[in-house]
C-alpha positions in Angstrom: -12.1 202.1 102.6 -10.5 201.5 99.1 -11.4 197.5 99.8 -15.0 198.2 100.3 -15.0 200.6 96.9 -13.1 198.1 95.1 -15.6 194.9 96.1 -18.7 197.4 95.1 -17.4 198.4 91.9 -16.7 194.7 91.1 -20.2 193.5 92.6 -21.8 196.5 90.2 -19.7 195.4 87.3 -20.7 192.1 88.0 -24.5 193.0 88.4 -24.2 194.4 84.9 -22.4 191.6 83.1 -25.2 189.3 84.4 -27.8 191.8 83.4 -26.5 191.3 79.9 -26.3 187.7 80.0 -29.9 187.5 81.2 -31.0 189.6 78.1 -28.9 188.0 76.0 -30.4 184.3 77.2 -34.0 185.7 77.2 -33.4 186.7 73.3 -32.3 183.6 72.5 -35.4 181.9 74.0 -38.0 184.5 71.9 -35.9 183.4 68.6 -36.3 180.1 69.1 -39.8 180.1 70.1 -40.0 182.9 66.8 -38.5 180.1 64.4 -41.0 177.2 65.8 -43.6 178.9 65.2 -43.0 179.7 61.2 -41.6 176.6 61.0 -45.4 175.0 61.5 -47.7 174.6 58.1 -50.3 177.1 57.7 -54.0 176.7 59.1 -56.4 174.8 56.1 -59.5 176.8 56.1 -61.1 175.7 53.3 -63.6 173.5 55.7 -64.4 176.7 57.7 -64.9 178.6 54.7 -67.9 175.9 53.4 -69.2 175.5 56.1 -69.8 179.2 56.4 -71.5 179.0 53.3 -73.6 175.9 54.8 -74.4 178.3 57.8 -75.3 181.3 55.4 -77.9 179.5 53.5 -79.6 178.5 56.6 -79.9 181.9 57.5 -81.2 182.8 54.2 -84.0 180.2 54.6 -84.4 181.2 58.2 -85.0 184.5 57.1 -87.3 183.8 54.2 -89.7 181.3 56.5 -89.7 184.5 59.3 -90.7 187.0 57.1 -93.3 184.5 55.8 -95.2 184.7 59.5 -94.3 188.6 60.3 -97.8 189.8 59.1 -99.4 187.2 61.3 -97.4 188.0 63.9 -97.8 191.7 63.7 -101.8 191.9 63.1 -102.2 189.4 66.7 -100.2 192.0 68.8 -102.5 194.8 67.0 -105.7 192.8 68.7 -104.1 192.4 71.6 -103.2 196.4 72.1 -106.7 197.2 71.2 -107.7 194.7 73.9 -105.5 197.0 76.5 -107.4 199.5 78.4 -104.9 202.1 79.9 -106.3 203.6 83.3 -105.0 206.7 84.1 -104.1 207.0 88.1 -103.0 210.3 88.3 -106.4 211.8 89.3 -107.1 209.3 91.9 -103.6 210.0 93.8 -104.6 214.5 93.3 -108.0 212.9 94.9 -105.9 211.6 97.8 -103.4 214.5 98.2 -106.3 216.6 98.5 -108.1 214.6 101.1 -104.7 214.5 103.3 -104.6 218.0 102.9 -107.5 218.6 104.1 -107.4 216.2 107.2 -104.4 218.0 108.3 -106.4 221.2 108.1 -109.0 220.2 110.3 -109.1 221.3 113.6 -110.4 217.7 115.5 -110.5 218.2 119.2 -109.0 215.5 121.6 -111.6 212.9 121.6 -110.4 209.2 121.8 -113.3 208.5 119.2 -112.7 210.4 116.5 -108.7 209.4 116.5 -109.7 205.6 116.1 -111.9 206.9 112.8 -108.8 208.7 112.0 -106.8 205.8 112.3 -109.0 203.8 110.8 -109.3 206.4 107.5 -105.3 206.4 107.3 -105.6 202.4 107.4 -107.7 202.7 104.5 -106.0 205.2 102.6 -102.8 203.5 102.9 -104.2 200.2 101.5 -106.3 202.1 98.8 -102.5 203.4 98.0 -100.8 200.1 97.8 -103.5 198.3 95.3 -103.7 201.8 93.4 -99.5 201.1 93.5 -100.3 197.6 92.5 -102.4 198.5 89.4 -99.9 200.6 88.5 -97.2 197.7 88.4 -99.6 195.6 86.8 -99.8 198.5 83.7 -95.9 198.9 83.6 -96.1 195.2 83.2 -98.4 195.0 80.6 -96.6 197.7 78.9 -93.3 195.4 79.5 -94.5 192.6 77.8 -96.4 194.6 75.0 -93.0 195.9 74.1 -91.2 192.4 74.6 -94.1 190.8 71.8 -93.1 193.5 69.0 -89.6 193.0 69.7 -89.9 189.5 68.9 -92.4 190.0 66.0 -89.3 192.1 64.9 -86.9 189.3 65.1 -86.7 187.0 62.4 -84.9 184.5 64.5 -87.4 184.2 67.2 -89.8 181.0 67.1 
């Protein structure tokens, strides 16, 4: 039993001597890699620093020539919104709940006839629904692009 102690206490000591080292050597490594480093010239940036000027009076005059066409810009989206007719769908789709509701309060009796018609008015209904859904789309994307045009009237980058 003392052997076994012994030969772990060594193999610890051991362990911990080569724990040290490994710092020790990893130290060594960041101090050289420390003293390359400031031993290089500093960065020259003179050249950036002109040709941020170069890239700032292009801005200016990018600016200058926007602002120029802004009015323009501004009164043709006016014409265009008063060109825009808005249709309000809300009373069409009451129209429809109310019709549904009132189908389902009818008493029909069991006649083949009068379910085809039924059918056949559900059919309808349902594709009056999806152009009155397609309108709809076309105003949200009218309103879309209405917003897109005054953002770029706003941007004195944009072409």
């Amino acid at each position: 039993m003392k052997i076994i102690e012994k030969l772990s206490t060594y193999a610890a000591l051991i362990g911990v001597i080569g724990a040290i080292g490994g710092g020790f050597y990893t130290w060594g490594q960041f101090n050289t890699r420390l003293d390359a480093i400031e031993s290089t010239p500093p960065v020259n940036l003179s050249s950036l620093k002109n040709k941020d000027k170069e890239l700032n009076a292009k801005i200016d005059e990018a600016l200058l020539y926007a602002n120029e066409y802004k009015v323009d810009l501004i009164d043709r989206i006016k014409k265009v919104d008063d060109k825009i007719i808005p249709v309000d769908l809300t009373t069409v789709f009451k129209d429809i709940a109310k019709v549904r509701e009132q189908m389902a309060m009818i008493d029909i009796p069991n006649i083949d006839g009068l379910k085809k018609d039924i059918k056949e008015i559900k059919k309808a209904l349902g594709e009056i629904e999806k152009k009155l859904a397609v309108v709809a789309k076309e105003n949200e994307l009218q309103d879309i692009l209405m917003e897109e045009m005054k953002t770029r009237a706003n941007n004195p980058l944009a072409n």
